[in-house]
N, C-alpha and C positions, 0 to 999 in steps of 0.2 A: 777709501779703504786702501793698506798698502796691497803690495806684490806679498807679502807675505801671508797675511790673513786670506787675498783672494784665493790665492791657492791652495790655502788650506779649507777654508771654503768650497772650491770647486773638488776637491776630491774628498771630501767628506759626502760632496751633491752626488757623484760619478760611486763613491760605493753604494749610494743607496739604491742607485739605477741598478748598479749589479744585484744588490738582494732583491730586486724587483723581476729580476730576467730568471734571478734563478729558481726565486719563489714563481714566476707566472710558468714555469717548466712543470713544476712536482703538481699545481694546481688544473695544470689542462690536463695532466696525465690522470687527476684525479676524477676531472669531470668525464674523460672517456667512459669512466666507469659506473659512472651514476645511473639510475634507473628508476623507477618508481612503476611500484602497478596497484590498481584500484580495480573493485569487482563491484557489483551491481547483479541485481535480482536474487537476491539472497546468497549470494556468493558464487552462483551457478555461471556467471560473466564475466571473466578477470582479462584486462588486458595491460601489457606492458609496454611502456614507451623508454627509448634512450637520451642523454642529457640534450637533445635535440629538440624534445616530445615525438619526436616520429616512433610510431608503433611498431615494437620487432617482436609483439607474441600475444595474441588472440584466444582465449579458452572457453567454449560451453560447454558446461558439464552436462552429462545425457540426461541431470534431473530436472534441467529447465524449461522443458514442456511439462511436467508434474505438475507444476503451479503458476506458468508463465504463458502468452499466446507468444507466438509464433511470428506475430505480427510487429511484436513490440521488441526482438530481440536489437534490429537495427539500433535503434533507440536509448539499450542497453549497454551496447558496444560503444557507442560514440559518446552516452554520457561517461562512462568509464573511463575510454582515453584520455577524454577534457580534463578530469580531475586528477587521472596521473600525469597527465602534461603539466596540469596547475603544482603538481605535487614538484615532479623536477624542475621546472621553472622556479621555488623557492629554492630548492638544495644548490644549483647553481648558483642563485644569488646569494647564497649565506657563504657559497666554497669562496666567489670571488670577492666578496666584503672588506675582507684585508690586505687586497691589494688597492682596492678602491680609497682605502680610508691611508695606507699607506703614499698614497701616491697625490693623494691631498696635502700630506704633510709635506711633500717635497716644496724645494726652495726652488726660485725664479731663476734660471741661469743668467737671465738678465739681468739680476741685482748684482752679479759677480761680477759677469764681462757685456759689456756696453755690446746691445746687437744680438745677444746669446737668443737661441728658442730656450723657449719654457720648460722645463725636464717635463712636465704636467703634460703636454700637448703631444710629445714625446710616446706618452706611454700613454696613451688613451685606452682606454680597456675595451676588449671587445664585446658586447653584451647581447645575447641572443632577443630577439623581438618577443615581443610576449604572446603567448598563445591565443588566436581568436576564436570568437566560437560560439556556442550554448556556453553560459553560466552560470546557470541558475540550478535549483534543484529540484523544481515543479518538472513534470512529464511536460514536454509541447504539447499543443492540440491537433497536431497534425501528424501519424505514424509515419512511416516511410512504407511503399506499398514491397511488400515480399512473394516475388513468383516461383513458380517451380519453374525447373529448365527442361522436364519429359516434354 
């Protein structure tokens, strides 16, 4: 390849990095803002988690001893969480998708200049671990025990 094509080459590679810096900016700004909340026992149990899945808001409504024990509410909360974690765990990966697929297409800095890193290796994406946990949507067999603090 001459001196000219590589150059042209490598700053066609180097703008793509910039739409990648500038797109990975309005993207993180976006995921700050993400949220997701899921309820349980008839809507009486709603809790909300941030694009982290970490829990920033907890709700039962005073009607969930009408039709719920007492016992089971532990149970309610933590399925809940699980499924708005699972819930924002997909919104982040759909927000970060096009940089992911962007960043595939990127070219070998290597094929320009002899020795170059990979632009790919470059901008590795940061991708949160995925949420562990209950699953499933069966009740466990085992409640969590609930004491009073008198």
């Amino acid at each position: 390849m001459d001196n000219d094509a590589a150059r042209h080459e490598l700053i066609d590679a180097l703008a793509l990095v910039q739409e990648q810096f500038a797109e990975l900016a309005a993207v993180e700004e976006a995921r700050a803002a993400l949220s997701a909340t899921a309820t349980r026992a008839d809507g009486t149990v709603t809790v909300t988690v941030n694009a982290d899945g970490v829990v920033t808001q907890t709700a039962v409504d005073e009607a969930y001893l009408d039709d719920h024990e007492l016992t089971d509410l532990g149970w309610h909360i933590t399925a809940a969480a699980q499924e708005a974690a699972r819930d924002v765990e997909w919104k982040v990966a759909e927000l970060l998708a096009p940089l992911a697929q962007r960043r595939e297409e990127m070219p070998s800095l290597s094929d320009i200049v002899d020795g170059a890193p990979d632009i790919r290796d470059l901008l590795s994406p940061v991708v949160p671990a995925p949420v562990q946990g209950y699953g499933g949507e069966e009740e466990p067999d085992e409640y969590p025990t609930v004491r009073s603090a008198r």
